[in-house]
N, C-alpha and C positions, 0 to 999 in steps of 0.2 A: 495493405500498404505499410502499413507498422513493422513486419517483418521486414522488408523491403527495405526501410528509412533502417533499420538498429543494422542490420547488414554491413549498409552503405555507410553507415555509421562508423562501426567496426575495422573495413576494408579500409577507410578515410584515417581512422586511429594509428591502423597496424601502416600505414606507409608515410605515415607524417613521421612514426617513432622511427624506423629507419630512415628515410630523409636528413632526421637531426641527428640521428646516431653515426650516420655516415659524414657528417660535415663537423661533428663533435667530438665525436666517438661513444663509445655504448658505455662508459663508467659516468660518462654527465649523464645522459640520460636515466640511469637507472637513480644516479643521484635527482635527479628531479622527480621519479616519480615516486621514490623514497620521500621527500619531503613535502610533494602531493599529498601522500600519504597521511606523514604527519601534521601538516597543516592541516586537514580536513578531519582529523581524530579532534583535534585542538576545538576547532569552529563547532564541532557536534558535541564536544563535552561543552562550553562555553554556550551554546546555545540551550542547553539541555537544560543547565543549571541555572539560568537565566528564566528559563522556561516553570522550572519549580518552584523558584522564588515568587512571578508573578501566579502562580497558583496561591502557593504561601498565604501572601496579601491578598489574595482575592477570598480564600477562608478566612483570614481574620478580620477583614471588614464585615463580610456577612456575619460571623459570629458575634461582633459590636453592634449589628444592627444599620450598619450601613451601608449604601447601596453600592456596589461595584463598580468602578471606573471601567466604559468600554473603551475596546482598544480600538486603533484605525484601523482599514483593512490595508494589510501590507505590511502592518507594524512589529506582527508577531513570531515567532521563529521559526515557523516552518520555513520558509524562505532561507532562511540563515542554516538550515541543518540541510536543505535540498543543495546548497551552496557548498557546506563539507562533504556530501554523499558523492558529489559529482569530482571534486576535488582526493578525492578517494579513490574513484575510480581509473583506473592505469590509461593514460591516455593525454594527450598534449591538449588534445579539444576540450576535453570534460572538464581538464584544467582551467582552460579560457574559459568555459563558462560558468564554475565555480566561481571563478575569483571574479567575472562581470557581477554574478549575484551577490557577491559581500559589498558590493558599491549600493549605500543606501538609496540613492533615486532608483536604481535598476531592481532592486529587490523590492520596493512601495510599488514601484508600476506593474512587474508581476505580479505581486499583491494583490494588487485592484483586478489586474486581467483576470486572474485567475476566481477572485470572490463573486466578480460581476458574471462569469460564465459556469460558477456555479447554480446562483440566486436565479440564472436562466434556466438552467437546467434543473432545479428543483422547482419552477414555474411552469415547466412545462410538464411538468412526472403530473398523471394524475392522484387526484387526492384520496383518500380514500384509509383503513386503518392498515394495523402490521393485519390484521387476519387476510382483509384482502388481498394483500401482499404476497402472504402466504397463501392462498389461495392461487392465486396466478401463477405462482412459479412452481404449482404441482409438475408431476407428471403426468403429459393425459396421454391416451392413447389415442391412434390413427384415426379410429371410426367416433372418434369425439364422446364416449361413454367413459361413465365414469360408476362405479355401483360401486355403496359403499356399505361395507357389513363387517362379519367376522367369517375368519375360517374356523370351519369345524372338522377335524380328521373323524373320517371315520374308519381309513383304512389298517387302524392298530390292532395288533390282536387281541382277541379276546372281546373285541368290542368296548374297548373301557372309556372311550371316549380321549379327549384330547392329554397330552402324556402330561405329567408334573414334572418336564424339567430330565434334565443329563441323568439322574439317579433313576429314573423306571427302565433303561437298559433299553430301551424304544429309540431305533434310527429311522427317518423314511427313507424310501426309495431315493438315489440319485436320481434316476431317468422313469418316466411316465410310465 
């Protein structure tokens, strides 16, 4: 479906821009998404540095010894940089919904949507450590086996056992 939605997406973008270009003409429009543009450079640097500063403070209170003010959820800038990224992006829609999310109730409430369905989604992952983790996302094969050892060549001449590397002048075979 994702395919499907960025498409329609797309298709929706590229005939809104003609639309307005044909009732405008194509020099407003390119001026608007020139200033989409830069608007949205603006709101990502602005949030960026925003973003460093409360780092900033958040190291120098721990360094004093005290404890770190939490933020809301919603409060913090991703929000505000998804709002330049989108505002960046060439398109009259991206734009409307860039400029919805620099409206701070609209961006706290994505906030929230978005923390609460993660806190779900990290309630549902089961628990377990990174090994297990890594575990799971091996590769297995079809018949469910898994053997685990070393290779040992024996097929090098001379019988010398496993070669030391690009300088013993030892390739093996491409094909079986």
């Amino acid at each position: 479906m994702l395919p499907l939605a960025i498409a329609a997406w797309l298709i929706l973008e590229i005939w809104l821009l003609s639309l307005v270009a044909g009732a405008v003409g194509g020099g407003a429009v390119a001026l608007l998404l020139v200033g989409g543009l830069v608007l949205g450079a603006v709101v990502i640097k602005r949030a960026g540095r925003r973003a460093f500063k409360n780092l900033a403070d958040t190291f120098q209170q721990a360094q004093a010894g005290k404890q770190p003010t939490a933020q809301q959820p919603g409060s913090g800038n991703g929000m505000t940089m998804l709002a330049g990224l989108l505002l960046m992006m060439p398109g009259l829609l991206s734009d409307a919904a860039g400029l919805l999310f620099l409206l701070p109730p609209v961006r706290a409430w994505a906030g929230r949507r978005a923390a609460r369905s993660l806190e779900r989604k990290m309630a549902s992952a089961p628990a377990g450590t990174f090994g297990d983790a890594f575990q799971q996302s091996r590769i297995h094969y079809p018949d469910g086996k898994v053997v685990q050892g070393e290779v040992v060549r024996e097929d090098q001449p001379g019988g010398q056992g496993p070669a030391s590397g690009p300088e013993s002048g030892y390739r093996p075979p491409l094909t079986p």
